[in-house]
N, C-alpha and C positions, 0 to 999 in steps of 0.2 A: 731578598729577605735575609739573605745569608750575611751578605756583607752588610748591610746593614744592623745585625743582631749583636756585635762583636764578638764576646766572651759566649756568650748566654745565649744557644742556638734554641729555640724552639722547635724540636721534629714534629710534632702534631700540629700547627701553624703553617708550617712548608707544607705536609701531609694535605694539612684541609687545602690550603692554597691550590696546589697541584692540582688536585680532584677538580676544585672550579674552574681550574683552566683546561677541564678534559683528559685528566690524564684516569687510564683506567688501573684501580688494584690488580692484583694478583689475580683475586678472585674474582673482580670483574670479567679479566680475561679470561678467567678457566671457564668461568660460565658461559661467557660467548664461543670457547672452542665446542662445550659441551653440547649449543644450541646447534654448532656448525656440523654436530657428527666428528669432529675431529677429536675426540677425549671422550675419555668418559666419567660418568659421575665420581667413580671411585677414583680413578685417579685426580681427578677434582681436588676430592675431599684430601687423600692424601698429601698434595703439593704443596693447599692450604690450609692443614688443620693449625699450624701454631699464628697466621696472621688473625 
């Protein structure tokens, strides 16, 4: 997608793409640590309050 876009990079296009191919957010992963007991919600929240 990249190389193909030339000039004019679409980040939310890569973004959505990625995710369909499985890739997890941030917060996807913080919540999967949070589910595993490895984190906790606070620091959760804090890792990803600005995504």
């Amino acid at each position: 997608m990249v190389a193909e876009s030339a000039e004019a990079i679409d980040e939310d296009a890569i973004r959505d793409q990625a995710i369909k191919d499985g890739m997890l957010t941030l917060a996807d992963s913080a919540r999967v640590l949070v589910n595993m007991g490895e984190t906790t919600v606070e620091e959760m929240m804090r890792m990803t309050a600005s995504e």
